[in-house]
DRENSESE-962304 format. One record per residue (C-alpha): x, y, z. Coordinates in nm, 4 decimals. Layout:
pt xx->X | yy->Y | zz->Z
...
This chain:
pt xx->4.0827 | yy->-7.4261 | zz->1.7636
pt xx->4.0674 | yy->-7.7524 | zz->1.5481
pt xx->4.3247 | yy->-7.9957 | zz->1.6095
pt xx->4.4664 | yy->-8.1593 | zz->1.3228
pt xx->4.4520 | yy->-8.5565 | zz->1.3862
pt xx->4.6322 | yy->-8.8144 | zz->1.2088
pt xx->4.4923 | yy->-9.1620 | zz->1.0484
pt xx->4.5684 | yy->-9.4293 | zz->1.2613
pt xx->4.6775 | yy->-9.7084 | zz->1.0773
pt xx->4.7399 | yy->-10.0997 | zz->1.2007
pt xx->5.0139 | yy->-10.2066 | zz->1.0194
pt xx->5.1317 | yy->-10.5313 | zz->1.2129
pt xx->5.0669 | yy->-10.7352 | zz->0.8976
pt xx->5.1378 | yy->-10.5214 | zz->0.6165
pt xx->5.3868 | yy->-10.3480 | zz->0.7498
pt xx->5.6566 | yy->-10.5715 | zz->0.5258
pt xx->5.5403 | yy->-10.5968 | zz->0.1953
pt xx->5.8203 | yy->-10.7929 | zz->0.1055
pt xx->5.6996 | yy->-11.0806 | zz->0.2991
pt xx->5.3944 | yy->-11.0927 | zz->0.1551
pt xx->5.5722 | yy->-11.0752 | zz->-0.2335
pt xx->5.7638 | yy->-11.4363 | zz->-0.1406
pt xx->5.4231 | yy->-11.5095 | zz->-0.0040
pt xx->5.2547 | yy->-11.4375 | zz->-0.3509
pt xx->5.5860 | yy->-11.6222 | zz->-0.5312
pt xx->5.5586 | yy->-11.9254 | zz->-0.3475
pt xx->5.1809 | yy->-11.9457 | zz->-0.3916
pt xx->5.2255 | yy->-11.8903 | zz->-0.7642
pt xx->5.5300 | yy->-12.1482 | zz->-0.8099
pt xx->5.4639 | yy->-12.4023 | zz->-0.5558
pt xx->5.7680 | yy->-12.4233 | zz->-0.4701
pt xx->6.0787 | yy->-12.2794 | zz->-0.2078
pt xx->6.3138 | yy->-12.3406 | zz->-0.4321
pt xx->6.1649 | yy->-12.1590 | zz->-0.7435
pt xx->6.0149 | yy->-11.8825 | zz->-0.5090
pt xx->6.3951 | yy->-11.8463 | zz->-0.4448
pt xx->6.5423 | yy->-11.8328 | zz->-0.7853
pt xx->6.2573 | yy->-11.6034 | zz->-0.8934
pt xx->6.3327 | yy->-11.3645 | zz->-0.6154
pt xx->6.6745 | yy->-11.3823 | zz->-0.6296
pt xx->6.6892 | yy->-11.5203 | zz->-0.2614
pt xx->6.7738 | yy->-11.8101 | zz->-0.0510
pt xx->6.5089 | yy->-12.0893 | zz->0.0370
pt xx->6.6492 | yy->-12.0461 | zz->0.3910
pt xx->6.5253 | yy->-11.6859 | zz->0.4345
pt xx->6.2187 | yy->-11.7548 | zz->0.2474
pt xx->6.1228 | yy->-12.0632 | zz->0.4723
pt xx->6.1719 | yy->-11.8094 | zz->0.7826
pt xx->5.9481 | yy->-11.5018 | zz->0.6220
pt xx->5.6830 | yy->-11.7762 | zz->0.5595
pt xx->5.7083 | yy->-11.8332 | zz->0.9199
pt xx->5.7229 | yy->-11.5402 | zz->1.0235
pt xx->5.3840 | yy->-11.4515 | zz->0.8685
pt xx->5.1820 | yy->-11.7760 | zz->0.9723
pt xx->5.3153 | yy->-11.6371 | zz->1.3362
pt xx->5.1946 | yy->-11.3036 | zz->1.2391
pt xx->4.8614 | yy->-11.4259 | zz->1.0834
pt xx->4.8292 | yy->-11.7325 | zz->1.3579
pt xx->4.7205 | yy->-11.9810 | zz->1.1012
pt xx->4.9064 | yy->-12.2008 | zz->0.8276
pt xx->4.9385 | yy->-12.0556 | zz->0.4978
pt xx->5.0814 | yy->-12.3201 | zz->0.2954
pt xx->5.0895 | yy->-12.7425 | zz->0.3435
pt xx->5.3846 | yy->-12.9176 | zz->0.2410
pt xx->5.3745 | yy->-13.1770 | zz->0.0332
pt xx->5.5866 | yy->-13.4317 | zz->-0.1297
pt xx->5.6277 | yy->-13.2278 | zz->-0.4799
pt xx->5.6886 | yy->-12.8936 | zz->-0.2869
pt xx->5.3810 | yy->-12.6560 | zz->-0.1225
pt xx->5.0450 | yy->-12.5555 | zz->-0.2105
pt xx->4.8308 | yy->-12.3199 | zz->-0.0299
pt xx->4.6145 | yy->-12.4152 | zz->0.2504
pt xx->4.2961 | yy->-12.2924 | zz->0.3188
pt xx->4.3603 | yy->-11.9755 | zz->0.4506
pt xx->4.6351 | yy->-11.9337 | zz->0.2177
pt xx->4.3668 | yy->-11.9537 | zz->-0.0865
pt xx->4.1727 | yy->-11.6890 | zz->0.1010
pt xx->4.4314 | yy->-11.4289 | zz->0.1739
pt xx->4.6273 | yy->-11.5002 | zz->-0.1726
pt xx->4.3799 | yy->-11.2670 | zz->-0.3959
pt xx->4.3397 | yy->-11.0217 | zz->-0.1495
pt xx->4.7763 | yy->-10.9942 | zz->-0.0578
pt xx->4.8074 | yy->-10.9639 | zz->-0.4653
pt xx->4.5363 | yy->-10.7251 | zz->-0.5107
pt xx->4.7849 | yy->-10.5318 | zz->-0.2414
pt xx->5.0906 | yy->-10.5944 | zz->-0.4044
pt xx->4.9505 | yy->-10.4057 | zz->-0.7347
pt xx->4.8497 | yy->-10.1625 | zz->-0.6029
pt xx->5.1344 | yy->-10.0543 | zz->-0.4198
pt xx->5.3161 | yy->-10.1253 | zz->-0.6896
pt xx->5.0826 | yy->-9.8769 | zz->-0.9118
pt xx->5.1585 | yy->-9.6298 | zz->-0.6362
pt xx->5.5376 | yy->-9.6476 | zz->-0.6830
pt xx->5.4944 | yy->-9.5934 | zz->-1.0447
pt xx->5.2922 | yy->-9.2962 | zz->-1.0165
pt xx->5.5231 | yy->-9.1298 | zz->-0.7740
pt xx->5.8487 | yy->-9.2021 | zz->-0.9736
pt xx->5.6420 | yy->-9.0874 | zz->-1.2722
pt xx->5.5556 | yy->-8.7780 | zz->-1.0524
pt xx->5.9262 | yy->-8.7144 | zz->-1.0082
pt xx->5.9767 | yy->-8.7283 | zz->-1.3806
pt xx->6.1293 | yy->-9.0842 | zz->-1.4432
pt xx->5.9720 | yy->-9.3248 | zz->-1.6912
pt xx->5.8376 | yy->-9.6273 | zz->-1.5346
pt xx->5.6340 | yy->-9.8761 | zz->-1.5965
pt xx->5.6221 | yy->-10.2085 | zz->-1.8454
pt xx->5.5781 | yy->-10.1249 | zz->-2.2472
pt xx->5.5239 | yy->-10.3698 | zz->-2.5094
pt xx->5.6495 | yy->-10.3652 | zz->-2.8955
pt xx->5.4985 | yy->-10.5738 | zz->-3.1215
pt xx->5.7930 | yy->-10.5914 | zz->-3.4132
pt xx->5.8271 | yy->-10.8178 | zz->-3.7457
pt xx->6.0793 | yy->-11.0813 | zz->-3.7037
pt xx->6.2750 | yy->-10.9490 | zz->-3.9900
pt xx->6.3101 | yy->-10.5954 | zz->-3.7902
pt xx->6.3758 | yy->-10.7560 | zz->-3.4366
pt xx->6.6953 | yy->-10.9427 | zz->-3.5628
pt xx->6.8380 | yy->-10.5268 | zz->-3.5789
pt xx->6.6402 | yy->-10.3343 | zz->-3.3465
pt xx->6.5634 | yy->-10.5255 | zz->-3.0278
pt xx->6.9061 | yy->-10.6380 | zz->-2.8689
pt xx->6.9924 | yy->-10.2335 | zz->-2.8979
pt xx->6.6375 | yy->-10.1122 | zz->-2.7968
pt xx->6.6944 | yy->-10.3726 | zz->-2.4533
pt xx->7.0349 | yy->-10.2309 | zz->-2.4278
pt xx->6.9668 | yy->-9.8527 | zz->-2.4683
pt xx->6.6273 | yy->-9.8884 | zz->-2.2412
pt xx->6.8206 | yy->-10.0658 | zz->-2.0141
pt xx->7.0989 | yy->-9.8053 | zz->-1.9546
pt xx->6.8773 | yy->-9.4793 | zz->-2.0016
pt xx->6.5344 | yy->-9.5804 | zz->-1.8220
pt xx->6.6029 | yy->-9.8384 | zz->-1.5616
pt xx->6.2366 | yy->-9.8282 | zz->-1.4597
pt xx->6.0796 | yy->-9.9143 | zz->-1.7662
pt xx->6.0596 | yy->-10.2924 | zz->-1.8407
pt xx->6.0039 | yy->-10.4119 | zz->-2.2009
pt xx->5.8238 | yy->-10.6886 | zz->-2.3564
pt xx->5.8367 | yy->-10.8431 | zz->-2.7029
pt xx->5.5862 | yy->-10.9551 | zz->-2.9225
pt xx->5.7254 | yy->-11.0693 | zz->-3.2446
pt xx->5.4588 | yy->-11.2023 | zz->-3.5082
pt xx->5.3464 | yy->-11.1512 | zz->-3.8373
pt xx->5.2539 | yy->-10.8004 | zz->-4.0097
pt xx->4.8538 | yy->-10.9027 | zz->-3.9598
pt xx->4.9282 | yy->-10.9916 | zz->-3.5617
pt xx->5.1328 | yy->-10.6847 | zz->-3.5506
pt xx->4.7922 | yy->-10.4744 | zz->-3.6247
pt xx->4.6082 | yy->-10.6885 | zz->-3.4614
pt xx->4.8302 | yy->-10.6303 | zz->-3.1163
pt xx->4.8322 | yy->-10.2782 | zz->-3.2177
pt xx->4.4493 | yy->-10.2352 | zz->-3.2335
pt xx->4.3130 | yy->-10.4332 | zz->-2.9306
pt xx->4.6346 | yy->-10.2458 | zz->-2.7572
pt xx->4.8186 | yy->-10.5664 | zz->-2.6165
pt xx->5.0984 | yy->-10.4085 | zz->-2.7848
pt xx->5.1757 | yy->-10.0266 | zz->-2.6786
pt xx->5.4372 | yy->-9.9607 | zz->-2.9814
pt xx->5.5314 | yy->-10.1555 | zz->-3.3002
pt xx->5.7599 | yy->-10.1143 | zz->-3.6029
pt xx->5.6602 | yy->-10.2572 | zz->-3.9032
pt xx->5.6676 | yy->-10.2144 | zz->-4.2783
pt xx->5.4958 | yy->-10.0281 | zz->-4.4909
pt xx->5.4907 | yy->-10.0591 | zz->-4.8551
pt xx->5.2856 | yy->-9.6976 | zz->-4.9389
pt xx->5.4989 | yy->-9.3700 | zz->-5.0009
pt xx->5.3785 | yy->-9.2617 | zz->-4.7147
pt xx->5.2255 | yy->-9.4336 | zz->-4.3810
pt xx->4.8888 | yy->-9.4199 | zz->-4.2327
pt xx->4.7681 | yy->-9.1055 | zz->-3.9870
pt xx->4.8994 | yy->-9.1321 | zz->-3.6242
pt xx->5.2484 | yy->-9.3188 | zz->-3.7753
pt xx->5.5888 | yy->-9.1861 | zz->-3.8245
pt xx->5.8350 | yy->-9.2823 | zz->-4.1161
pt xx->6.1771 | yy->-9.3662 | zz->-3.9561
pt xx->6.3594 | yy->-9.5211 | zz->-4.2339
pt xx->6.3572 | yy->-9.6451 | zz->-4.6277
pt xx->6.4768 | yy->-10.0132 | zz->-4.7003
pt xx->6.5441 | yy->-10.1313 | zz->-4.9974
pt xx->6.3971 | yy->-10.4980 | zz->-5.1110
pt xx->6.6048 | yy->-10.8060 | zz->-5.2098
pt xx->6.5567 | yy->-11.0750 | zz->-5.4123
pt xx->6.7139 | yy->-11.3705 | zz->-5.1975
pt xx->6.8823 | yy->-11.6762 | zz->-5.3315
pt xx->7.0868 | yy->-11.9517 | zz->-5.2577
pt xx->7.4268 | yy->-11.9610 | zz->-5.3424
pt xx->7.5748 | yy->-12.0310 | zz->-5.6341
pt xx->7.2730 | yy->-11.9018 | zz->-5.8177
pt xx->7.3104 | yy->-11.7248 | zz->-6.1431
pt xx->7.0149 | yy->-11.4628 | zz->-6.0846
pt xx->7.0876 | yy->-11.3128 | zz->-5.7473
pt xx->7.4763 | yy->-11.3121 | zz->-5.8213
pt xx->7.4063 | yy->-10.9884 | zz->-5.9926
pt xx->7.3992 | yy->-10.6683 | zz->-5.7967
pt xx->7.0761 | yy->-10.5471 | zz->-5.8773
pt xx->6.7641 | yy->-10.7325 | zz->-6.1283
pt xx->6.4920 | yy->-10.5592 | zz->-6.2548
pt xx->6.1346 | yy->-10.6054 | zz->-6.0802
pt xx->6.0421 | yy->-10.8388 | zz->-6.4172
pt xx->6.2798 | yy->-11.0540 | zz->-6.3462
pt xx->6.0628 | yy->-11.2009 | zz->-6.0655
pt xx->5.8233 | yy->-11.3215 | zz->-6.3108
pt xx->5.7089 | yy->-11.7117 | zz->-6.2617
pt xx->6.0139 | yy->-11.7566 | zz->-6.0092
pt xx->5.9757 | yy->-12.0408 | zz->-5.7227
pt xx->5.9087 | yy->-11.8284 | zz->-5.4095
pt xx->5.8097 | yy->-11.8985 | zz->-5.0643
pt xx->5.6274 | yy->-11.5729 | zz->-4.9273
pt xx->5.4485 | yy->-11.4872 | zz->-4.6445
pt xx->5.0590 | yy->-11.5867 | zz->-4.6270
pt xx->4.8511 | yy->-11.3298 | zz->-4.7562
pt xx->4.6234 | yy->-11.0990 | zz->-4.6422
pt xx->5.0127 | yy->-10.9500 | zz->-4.5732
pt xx->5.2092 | yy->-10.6375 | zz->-4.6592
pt xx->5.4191 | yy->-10.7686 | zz->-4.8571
pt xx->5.2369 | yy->-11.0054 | zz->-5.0732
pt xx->4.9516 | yy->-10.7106 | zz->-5.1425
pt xx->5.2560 | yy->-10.4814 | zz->-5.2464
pt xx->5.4270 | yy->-10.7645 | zz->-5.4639
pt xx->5.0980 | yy->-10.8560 | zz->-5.5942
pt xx->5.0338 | yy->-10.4643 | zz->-5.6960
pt xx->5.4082 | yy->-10.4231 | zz->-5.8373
pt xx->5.3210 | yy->-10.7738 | zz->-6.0769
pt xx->4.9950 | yy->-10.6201 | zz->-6.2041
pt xx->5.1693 | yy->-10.2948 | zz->-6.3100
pt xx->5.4097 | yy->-10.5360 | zz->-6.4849
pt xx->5.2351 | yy->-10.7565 | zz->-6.6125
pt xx->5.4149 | yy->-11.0897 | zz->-6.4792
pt xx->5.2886 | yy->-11.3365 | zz->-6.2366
pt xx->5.4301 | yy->-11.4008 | zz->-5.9085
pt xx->5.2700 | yy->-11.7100 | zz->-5.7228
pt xx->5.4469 | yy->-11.8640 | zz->-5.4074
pt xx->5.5179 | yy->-12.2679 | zz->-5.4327
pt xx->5.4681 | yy->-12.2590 | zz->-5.0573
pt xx->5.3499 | yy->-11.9499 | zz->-4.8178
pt xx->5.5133 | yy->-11.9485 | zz->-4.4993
pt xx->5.5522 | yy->-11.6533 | zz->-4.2303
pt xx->5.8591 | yy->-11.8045 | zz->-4.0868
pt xx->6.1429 | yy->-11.5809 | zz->-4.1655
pt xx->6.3568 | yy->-11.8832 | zz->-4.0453
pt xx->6.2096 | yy->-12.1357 | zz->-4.2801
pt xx->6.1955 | yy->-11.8445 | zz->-4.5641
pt xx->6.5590 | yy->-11.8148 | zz->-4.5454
pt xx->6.6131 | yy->-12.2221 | zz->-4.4886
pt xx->6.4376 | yy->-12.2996 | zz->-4.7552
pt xx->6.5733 | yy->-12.0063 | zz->-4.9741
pt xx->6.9130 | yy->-12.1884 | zz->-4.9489
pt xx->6.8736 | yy->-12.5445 | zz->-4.9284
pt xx->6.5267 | yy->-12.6209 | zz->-5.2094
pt xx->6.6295 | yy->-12.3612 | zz->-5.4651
pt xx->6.3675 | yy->-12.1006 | zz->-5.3647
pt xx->6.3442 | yy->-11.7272 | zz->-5.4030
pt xx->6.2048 | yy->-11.4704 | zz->-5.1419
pt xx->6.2130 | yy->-11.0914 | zz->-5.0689
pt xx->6.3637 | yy->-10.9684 | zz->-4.7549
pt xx->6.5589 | yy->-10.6341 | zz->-4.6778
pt xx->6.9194 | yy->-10.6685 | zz->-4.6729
pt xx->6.9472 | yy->-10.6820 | zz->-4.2914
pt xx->6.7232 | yy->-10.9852 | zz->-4.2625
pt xx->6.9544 | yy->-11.2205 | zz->-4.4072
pt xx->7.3028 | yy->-11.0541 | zz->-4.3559
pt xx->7.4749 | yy->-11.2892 | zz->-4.1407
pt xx->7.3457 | yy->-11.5582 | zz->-4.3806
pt xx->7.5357 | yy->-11.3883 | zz->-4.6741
pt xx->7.8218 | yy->-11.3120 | zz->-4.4644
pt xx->7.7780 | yy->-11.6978 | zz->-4.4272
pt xx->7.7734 | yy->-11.8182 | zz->-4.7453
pt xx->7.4321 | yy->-11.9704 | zz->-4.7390
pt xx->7.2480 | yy->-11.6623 | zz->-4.9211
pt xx->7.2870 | yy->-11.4336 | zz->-5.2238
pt xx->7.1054 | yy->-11.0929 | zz->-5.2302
pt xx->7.0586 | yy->-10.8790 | zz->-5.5497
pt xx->6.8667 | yy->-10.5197 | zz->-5.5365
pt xx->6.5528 | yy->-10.5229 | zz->-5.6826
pt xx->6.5356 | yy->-10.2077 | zz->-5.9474
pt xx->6.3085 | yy->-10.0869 | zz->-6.2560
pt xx->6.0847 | yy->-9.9778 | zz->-6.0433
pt xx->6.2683 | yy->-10.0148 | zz->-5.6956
pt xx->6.0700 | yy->-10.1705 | zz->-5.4401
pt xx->6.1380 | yy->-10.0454 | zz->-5.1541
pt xx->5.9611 | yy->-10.0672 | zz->-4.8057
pt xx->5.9095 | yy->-9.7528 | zz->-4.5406
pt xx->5.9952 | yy->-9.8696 | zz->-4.2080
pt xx->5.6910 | yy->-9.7178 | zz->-3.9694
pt xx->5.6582 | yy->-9.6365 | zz->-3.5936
pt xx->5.3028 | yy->-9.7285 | zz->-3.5107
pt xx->5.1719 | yy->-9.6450 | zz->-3.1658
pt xx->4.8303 | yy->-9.8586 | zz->-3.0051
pt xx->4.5170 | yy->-9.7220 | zz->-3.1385
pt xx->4.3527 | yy->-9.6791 | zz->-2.8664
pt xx->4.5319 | yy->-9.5969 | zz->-2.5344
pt xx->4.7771 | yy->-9.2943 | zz->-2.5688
pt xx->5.1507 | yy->-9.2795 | zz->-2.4991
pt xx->5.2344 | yy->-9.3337 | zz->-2.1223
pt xx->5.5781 | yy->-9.1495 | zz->-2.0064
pt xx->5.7413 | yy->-9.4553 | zz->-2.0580
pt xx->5.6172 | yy->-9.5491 | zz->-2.4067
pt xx->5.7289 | yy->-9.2192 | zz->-2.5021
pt xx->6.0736 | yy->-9.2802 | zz->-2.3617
pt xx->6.0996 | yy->-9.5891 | zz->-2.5561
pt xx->6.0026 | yy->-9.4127 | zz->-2.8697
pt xx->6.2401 | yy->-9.1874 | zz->-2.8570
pt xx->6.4910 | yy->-9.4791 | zz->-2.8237
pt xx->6.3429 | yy->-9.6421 | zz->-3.1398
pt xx->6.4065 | yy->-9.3540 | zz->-3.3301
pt xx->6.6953 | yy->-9.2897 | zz->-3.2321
pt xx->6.8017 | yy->-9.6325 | zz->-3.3143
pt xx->6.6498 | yy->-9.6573 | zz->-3.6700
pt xx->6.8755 | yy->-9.3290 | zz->-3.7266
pt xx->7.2338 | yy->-9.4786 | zz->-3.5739
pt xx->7.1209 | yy->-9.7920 | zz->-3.8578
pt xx->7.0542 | yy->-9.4945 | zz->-4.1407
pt xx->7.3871 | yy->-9.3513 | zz->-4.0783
pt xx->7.5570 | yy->-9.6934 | zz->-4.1348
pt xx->7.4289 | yy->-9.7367 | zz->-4.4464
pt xx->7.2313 | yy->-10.0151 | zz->-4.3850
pt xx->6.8863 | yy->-9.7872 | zz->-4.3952
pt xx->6.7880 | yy->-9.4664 | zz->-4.5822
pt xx->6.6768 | yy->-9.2370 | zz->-4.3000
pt xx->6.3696 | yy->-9.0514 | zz->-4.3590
């Protein structure tokens, strides 16, 4: 009868993997100290797992030097091949915790500045407390970097605006936001609570840089009536939009959450832009070409979910 064997593995020197992640850190850093803080550790009980492995190994891994340590010969030689390790193992974990049914894993959401100010702190918050294995990363830009992210999928989410009734294939409508005409204050035209669209006609703005969603929808809404909107200075800074909105006398168009601590302030004015209402769809985009991982999908859901608490404030017209 066949007797079952099993693989015989050495494991004197990975055995630890641990080790060989302050290993990596101190490589990368070049430096105990910031190896330590990174880790969350104590350069004491780093300095005695780098010993332990230059015991282990029976060479030197790292020279000291006067600004911290750097890698020494055989250092360089093992460091690809101990980080090529640590991925993968890491990979493994992933796919087992994913096997057990628990999102893991590191998304990224591409947002518009102007929708991060709302939706990130509680997307960190809810991911945080719901998914503990699924780490997040931001990539805030402008609506063209935002498709940009989207399509060479560096970004594996993104919420952004869109100006259409409806949004592209492969999207989902979350919410409806109205559009503001922002002021300083004091000003006699955005003291009112609502101006028609016309009233925008030859006004000082600072807008966004076009090719942009907004301008192209502004730019359609003038043509249809007939009055001329031209920026005296494009800028994609919603910081300096709202900056110089107050302090030079100039005029953008923001939703109402961009600018309401501002308001709330006393810095800004905001009046509802009506006859026709222009009004922006706020979209769930997802990367064109990788699909949905269980942990973007878990985030997702968290966006949404979001996007309707904001809806049911007030703030947002839920879709």
């Amino acid at each position: 009868m066949h007797k079952p064997k099993a693989s015989d593995f050495e494991l004197d020197i990975t055995a630890d993997l641990q080790k060989w992640r302050s290993f990596v850190a101190i490589g990368e850093l070049g430096s105990l100290t910031r190896a330590a803080l990174f880790l969350d550790s104590s350069q004491s009980f780093l300095s005695r797992q780098v010993n332990a492995l230059e015991r282990e190994c029976g060479a030197r891994l790292f020279n000291r030097t006067g600004r911290g340590v750097e890698l020494s010969e055989a250092g360089q030689r093992l460091f690809p091949q101990v980080k090529e390790l640590l991925e993968r193992a890491q990979a493994l974990e992933h796919d087992i915790r994913a096997d057990l049914h628990e999102p893991v894993g590191s998304v990224t959401v591409a947002s518009l500045p102007s929708i991060s100010t709302i939706l990130i702190g509680r997307l960190f918050a809810e991911v945080r407390a719901k998914h503990p294995g699924v780490n997040l990363k931001i990539l805030d830009g402008s609506s063209g970097q935002v498709e940009e992210w989207l399509t060479d999928a560096r970004a594996d989410l993104a919420i952004l605006y869109r100006y259409s009734p409806t949004p592209p294939d492969q999207e989902e409508a979350l919410a409806t936001v109205d559009s503001y005409l922002i002021g300083a204050k004091g000003d006699r035209l955005t003291s009112q609570p609502s101006v028609p669209f016309s009233s925008l006609d030859g006004l000082p703005f600072i807008l966004p840089a076009a090719p942009n969603g907004l301008r192209t929808a502004l730019d359609a809404g003038a043509r249809r009536s007939r009055i001329t909107i031209t920026p005296a200075i494009e800028a994609d800074s919603l910081p300096l939009q709202k900056q110089l909105s107050a302090d030079e006398g100039l005029y953008t168009v923001l939703p109402i959450h961009a600018v309401w601590n501002e308001i709330q302030e006393g810095k800004l004015q905001a009046t509802r832009i009506v006859e026709p209402s222009f009004s922006r769809i706020v979209s769930l985009a997802y990367s064109k070409s990788k699909g949905p991982t269980r942990a973007v999908t878990a985030v997702a859901a968290r966006l949404t979910d979001i996007v309707g608490q904001i809806a049911r404030q007030g703030i947002w017209l839920a879709n």
